[in-house]
N, C-alpha and C positions, 0 to 999 in steps of 0.2 A: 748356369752351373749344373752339373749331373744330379739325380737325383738319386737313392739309393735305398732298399725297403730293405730290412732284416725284421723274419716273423719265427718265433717260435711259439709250434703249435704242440702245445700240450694236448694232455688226455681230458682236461676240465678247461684252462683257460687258455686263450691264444693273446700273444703280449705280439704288439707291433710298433717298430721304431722308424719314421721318417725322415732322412740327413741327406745333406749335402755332402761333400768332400770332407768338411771342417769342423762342420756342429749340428746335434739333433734337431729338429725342425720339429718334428708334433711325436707326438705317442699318443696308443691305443689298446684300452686288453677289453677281451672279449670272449664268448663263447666257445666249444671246440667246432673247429673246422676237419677235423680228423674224421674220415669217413665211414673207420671202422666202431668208431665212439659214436657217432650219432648220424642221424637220416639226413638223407641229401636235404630237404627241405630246410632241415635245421644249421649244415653245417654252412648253404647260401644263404640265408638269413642272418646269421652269424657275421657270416664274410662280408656279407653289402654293409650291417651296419657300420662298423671295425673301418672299413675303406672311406666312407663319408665322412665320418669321424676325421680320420687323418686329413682327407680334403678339407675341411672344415676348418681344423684347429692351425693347419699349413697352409690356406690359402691357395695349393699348390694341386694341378690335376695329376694325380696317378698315371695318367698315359704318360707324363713325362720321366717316366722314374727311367733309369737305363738299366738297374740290375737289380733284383730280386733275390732274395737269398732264403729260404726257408727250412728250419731244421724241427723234422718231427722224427717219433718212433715208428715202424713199420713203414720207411719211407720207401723200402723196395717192394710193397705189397702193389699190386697193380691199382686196386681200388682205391687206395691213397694217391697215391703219385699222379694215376690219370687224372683223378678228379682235381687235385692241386695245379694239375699245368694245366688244366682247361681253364677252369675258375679264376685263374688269377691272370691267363692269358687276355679274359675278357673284363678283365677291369683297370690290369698296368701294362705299362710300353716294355719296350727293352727285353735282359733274357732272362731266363730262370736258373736258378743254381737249385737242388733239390738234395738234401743232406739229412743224417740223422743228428735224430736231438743229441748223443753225446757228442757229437763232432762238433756242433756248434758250442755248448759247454766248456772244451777244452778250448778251442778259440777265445773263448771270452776271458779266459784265464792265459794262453801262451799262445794268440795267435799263428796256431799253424807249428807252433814249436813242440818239444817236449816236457811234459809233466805229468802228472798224477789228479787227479776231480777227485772229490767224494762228495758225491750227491744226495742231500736225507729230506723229503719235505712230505708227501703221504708213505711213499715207499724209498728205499735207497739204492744206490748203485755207485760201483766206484770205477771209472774209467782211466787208462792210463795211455800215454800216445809216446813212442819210442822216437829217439833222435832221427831216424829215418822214415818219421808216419806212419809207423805201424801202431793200431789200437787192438788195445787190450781192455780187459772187463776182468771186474770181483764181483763178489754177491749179485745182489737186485734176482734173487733167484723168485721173488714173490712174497706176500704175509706170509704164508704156511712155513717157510722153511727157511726163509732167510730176513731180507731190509731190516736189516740192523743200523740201529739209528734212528730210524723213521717215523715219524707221529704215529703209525701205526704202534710200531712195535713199543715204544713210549706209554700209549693210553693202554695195550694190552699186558706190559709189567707191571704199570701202574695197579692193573683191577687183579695180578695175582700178590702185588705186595698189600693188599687191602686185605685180600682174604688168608696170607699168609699171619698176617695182621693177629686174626681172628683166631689161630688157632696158637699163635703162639703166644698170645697174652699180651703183644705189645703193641702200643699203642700209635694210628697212625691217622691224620686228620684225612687223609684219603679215602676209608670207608664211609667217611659219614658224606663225603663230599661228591665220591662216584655218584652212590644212590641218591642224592639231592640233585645231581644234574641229571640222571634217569629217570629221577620220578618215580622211583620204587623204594619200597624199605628194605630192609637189611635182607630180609629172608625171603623174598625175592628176588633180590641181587643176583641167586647162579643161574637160573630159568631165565634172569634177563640176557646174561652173557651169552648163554649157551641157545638162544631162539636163532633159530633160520629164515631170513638171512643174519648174521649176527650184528650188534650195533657198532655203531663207526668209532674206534676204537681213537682215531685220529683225535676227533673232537673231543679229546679229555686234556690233552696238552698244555694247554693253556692250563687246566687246576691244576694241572701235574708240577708246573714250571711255577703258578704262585706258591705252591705247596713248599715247595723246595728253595724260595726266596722267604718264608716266614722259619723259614729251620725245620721243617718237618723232616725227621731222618729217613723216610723210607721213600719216599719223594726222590729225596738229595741222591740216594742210592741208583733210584733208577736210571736219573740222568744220567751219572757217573755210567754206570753199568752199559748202559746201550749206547753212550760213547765211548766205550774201552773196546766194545763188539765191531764197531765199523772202526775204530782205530786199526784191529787185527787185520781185519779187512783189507782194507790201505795200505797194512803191510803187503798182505798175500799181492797185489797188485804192484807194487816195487819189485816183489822177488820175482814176477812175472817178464816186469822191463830191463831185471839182471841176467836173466834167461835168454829174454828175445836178444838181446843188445851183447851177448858175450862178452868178446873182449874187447870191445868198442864201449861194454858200462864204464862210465864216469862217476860214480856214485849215485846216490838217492836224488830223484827228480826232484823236483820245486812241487810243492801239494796246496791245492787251492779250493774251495768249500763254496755250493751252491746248494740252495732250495730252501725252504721256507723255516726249518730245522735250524739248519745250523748257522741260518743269517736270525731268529727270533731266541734261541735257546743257548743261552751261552755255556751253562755246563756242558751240554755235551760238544759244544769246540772243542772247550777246554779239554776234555778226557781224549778227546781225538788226538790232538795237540799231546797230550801227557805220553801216552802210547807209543806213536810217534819216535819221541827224542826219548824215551828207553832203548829202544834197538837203534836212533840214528840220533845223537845228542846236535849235531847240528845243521839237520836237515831244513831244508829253506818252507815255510811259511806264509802263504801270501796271507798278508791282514785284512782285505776285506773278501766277506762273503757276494763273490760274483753272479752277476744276471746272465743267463744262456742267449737270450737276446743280443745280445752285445757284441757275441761272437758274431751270428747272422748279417749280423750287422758288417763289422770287419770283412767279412768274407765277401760279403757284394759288393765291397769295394776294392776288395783288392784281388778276386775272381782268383783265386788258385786253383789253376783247373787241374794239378797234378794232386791234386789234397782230396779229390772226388772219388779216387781210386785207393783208398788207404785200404790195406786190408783189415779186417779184421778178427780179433783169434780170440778163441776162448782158454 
């Protein structure tokens, strides 16, 4: 029976899925393999472990795979791509499919169909794929100016409603909490925010999300607040697929939620969700928060090679 590898290579982790026609066979995550993220040493090291692994827990040799499916970011930079078909040339059989990370994203959600992603796990991006393959993108403009939604943008409201906190007399278990998980005291706390490079903003999340599960109001606030921001988002990307699809639009796509955010943090679903069905009361919802993998997956088996040429608009 066929063998069939879907990998998505993130900018931190690489997730690898092994299947037959029918049902998954082994999984593997690992290191990044992305070329521009880290030295060729690191990102072949990465890659042999991640492959053995899969041998190992399948029983099954990698040269027998027949299709390959790999969806990273910067997949048209030459230093990605050649290094990807070399490297995996010399360790699996069969062909290569070479895609970007939202294309497999939205596969994992509507197979090659049309709908809406919104994506929030360090940073966010909301991707949208029109009745005829055409993709579209909202935000993911970077920290600085946009990922709404994102652990970043989460630990970073969180550390100004602590010091809002401060000034406006009210009280919020967030200040005491920032600075206990930095190691600093109170009056420390802005010299710590504001050092270069600055601290990872992501890592508060987790206090942010207990915070906000014990009733702490400014917590509860945030979540809401930076899932109301990539809710608007989500819209901008609908109005984007009424646009491309004129008078071919059928109404609001089907909207589905991936990354580490909005599959651990339920408030900001919810606000996503809330946002949402204010401007479309009843636009469709998938319920569970999807793996990007999954797509990769789909796609090596079912090889649409018309889906490799989507264009893409901003």
């Amino acid at each position: 029976m066929p063998l069939y590898l879907g990998v998505d290579a993130g900018g931190t982790t690489t997730t690898y899925v092994l299947a037959d026609a029918h049902q998954e066979l082994a999984r593997a995550q690992g290191g990044s393999i992305k070329r521009m993220r880290v030295a060729a040493d690191v990102a072949e090291a990465n890659l042999e472990g991640a492959c053995a692994d899969l041998e190992r827990r399948s029983g099954r040799s990698l040269r027998e795979v027949t299709r390959t499916c790999i969806g990273a970011a910067g997949f048209s930079v030459p230093l990605v791509s050649e290094w990807l078909a070399t490297a995996f040339a010399e360790r699996t059989g069969g062909e290569l499919l070479l895609v970007g990370d939202v294309v497999i994203a939205l596969d994992a959600a509507f197979q090659g169909g049309r709908g809406v992603l919104a994506l929030a796990g360090t940073g966010s991006n909301v991707a949208a794929r029109t009745a005829d393959g055409r993709v579209t993108n909202a935000g993911g403009w970077g920290p600085a100016v946009s990922d709404e939604g994102s652990g970043h943008a989460i630990g970073r409201d969180a550390v100004r409603a602590a010091f809002r906190s401060i000034d406006s007399e009210e009280y919020t278990v967030l200040t005491e909490r920032i600075a206990a998980f930095w190691q600093v005291d109170l009056p420390h706390m802005v010299g710590h925010v504001n050092m270069q490079p600055p601290p990872d903003f992501t890592k508060l999340v987790p206090l942010v999300s207990e915070a906000a599960r014990e009733g702490d109001v400014a917590a509860q606030q945030v979540l809401r607040n930076t899932g109301h921001a990539l809710g608007e988002t989500t819209l901008l990307a609908i109005a984007k697929v009424r646009r491309m699809e004129g008078e071919a639009y059928a109404g609001p796509p089907p909207v589905a939620f991936a990354g580490s955010v909005l599959r651990y943090v339920e408030p900001v679903r919810s606000a996503i969700v809330e946002t949402l069905r204010a401007e479309y009361p009843s636009i469709a919802v998938l319920p569970d928060v999807i793996e990007p993998v999954q797509g990769a997956l789909w796609r090596a088996r079912a090889n649409p090679e018309a889906a490799l040429h989507e264009a893409v608009s901003r």
